[in-house]
C-alpha positions in Angstrom: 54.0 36.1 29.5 53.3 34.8 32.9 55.7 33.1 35.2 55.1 30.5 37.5 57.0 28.1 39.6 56.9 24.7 40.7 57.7 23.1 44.0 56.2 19.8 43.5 55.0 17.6 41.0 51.6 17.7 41.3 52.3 21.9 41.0 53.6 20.9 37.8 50.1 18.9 36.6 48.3 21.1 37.6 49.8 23.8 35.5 49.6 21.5 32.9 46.0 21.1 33.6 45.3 24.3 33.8 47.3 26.3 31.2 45.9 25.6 27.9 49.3 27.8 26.9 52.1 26.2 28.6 55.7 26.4 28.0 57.6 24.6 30.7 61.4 24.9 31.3 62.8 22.2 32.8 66.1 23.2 34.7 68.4 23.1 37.6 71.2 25.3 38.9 74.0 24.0 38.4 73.6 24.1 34.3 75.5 27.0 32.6 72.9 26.2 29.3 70.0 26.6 31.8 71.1 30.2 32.9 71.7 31.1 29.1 68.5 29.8 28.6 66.7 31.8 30.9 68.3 34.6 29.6 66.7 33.6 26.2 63.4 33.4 27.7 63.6 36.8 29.5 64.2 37.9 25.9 61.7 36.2 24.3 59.2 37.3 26.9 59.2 40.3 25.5 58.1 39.4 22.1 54.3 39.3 20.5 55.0 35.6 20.4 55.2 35.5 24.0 51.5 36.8 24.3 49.0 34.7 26.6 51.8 32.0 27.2 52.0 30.7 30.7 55.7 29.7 31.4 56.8 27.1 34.5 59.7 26.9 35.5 60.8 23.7 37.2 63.7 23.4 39.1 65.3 19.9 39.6 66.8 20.4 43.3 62.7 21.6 43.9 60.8 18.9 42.6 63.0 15.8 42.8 64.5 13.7 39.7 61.4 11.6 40.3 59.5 13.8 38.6 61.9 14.3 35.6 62.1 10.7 35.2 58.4 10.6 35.0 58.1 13.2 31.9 61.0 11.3 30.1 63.2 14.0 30.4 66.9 13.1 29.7 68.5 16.5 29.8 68.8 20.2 31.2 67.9 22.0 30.0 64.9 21.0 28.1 61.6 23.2 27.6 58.2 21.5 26.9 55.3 23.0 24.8 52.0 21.9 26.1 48.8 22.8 24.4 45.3 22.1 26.2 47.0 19.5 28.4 49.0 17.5 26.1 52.9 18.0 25.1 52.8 19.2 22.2 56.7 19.8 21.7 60.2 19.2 23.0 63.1 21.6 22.7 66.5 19.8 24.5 69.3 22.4 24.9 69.4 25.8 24.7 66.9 27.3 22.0 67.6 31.1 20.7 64.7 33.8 21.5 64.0 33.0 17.4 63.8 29.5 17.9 61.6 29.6 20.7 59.5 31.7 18.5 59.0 29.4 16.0 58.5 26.5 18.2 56.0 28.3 20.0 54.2 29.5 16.5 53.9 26.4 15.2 52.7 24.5 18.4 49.5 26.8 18.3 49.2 26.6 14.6 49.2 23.2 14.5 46.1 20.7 15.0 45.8 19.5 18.4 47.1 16.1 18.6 
């Protein structure tokens, strides 16, 4: 899996834009569930599932609230599935290395929106 990081919001649409693969993970640093959460994504990183996925990670002392207002986000931390541009799920909270898994499986096997 690929990491990237954002430090504006047009890094984020682009990424967006270009990742047909995208998992984003919306977070900031003062969030215990967003460190446990990274810790689940380092985990799940390692997995077959985790193959050819592009992950962003978006801090939100980096790109401003603004931008978190603008994606509808109401939480941290909250991950984002996009698939050839368009969100194709939303996973508030922490999510388990299984859970992200599954959401990530059935993102790709389902028809694009």
């Amino acid at each position: 899996m690929k990491i990237l990081h954002a430090t504006s919001a047009d890094d984020v649409d682009t990424a967006i834009a270009a990742h047909p693969r995208l998992l984003v993970d919306w977070h900031k640093d003062d969030c215990p569930a967003c460190r446990m959460l990274d810790r689940s994504l380092a985990v799940f990183a390692t997995t077959p599932e985790a193959r050819g996925l592009v992950l962003l990670k978006v801090r939100l002392e980096m790109v401003g609230e603004a931008c978190f207002r603008t994606m509808g986000l109401r939480q941290t931390p909250t991950l984002t599935i996009h698939r050839d541009g368009a969100e194709a799920a939303r996973l508030p909270g922490f999510q388990s290395p299984a859970q992200l898994a599954a959401a990530t499986a059935a993102a790709w096997a389902s028809p694009p929106a």
